[in-house]
C-alpha positions in Angstrom: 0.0 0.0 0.0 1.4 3.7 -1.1 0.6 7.1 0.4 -1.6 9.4 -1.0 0.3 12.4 -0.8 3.8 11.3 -0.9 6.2 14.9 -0.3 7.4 16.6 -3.0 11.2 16.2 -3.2 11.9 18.4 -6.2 13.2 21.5 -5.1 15.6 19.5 -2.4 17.2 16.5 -4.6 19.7 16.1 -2.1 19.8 12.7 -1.2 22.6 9.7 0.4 22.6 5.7 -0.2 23.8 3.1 1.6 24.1 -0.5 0.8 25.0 -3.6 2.7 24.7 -6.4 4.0 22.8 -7.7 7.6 23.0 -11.7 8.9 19.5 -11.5 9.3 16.4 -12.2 7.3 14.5 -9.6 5.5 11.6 -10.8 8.2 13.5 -9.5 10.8 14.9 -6.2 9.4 11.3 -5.2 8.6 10.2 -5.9 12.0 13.0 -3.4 13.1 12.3 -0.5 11.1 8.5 -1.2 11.7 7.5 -2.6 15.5 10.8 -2.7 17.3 12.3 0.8 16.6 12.6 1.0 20.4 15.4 -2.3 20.5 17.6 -0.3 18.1 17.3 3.6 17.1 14.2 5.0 19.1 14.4 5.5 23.5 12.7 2.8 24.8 9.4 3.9 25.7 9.6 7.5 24.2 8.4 6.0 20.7 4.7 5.8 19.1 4.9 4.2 16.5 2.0 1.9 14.1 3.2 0.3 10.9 0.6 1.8 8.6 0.4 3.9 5.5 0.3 7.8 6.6 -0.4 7.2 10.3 2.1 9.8 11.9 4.9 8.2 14.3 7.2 10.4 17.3 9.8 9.1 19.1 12.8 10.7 20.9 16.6 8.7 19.7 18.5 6.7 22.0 19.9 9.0 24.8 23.4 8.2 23.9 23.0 9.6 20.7 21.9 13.0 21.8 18.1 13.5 22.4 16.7 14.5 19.1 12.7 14.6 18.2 11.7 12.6 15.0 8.6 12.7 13.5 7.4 11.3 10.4 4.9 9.0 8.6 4.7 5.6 6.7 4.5 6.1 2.9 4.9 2.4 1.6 4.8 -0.6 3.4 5.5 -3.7 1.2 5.8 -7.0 4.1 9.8 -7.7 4.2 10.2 -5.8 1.3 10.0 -2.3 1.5 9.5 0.6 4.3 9.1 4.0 2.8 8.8 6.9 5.4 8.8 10.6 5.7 11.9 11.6 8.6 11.8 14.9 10.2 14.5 15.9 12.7 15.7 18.6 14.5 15.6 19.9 17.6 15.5 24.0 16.9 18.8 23.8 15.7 20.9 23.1 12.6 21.2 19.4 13.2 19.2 16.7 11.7 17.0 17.5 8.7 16.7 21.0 10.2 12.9 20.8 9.7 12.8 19.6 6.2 10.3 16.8 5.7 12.9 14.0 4.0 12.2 10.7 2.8 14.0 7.2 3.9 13.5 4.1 1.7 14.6 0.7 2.6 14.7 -2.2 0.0 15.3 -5.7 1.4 16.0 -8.4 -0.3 17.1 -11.8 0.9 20.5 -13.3 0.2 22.4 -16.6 1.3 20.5 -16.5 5.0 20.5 -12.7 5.5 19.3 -9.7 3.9 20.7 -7.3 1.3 19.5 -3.4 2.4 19.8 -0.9 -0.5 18.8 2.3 1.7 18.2 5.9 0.1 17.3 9.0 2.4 16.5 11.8 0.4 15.4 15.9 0.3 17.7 17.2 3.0 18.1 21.2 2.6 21.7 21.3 2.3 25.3 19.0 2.1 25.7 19.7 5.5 22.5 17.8 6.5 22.7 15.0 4.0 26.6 14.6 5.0 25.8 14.2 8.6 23.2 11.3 7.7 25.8 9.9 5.1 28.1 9.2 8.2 25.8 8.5 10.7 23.1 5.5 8.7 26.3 2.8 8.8 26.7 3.2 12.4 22.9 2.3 13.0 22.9 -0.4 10.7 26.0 -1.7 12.8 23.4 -1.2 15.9 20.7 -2.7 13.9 22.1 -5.9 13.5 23.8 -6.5 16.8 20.0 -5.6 18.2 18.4 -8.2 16.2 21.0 -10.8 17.6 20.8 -9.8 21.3 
């Protein structure tokens, strides 16, 4: 199922990729970007969060990672597929997406026991923004994946 008023990206084609690899199946990864945010990227019991298509989601980040708001909503949910959402982040400062309403995308598909991610976050407002992201998404994949084996 797809949004019905997906943002429009044009005027911000900004945008950062990641790809990789995660020992775990696509079955699990969707589960984590979709019901158990709070075991890997959101403060446990500061998230509210429901896996459907343009329902808004809050949650504050994991304290160790500097308390940041996100906000945001499902665009496309394919089962173990796909999890399109709208991020917003920013805490009245110039970190995060400083307020711009930018997209994450994240393909899985299953490989040898485990899960290829091909992961595209894009309409940030400047480099700076998209630069930050570009070296922070590997480290919570590395968190990603030692959460789904804990």
């Amino acid at each position: 199922m797809k949004s019905k008023c997906p943002p429009n990206l044009s005027c911000r084609p900004l945008k950062m990729t990641w790809e990789g690899f995660l020992n775990a199946s696509p079955e699990k990864v969707y589960e984590s970007w979709t019901s158990k945010f709070d075991l890997w990227f959101a403060h446990p019991g500061e998230m509210f969060m429901i896996p459907e298509v343009d329902r808004p989601y809050f949650f504050y980040n994991k304290n160790e990672w500097g308390r940041h708001p996100h906000y945001g909503r499902f665009l496309e949910l394919k089962e173990n597929q796909i999890v399109e959402m709208t991020w917003i982040t920013g805490n009245g400062s110039d970190v995060g997406t400083e307020g711009a309403e930018t997209v994450i995308c994240i393909e899985l598909v299953p490989k040898n026991n485990g899960t290829i991610v091909h992961f595209t976050h894009s309409g940030f407002v400047n480099e700076r923004s998209r630069d930050g992201h570009k070296e922070n998404w590997p480290l919570a994949f590395e968190d990603l994946e030692k959460a789904i084996h804990n």
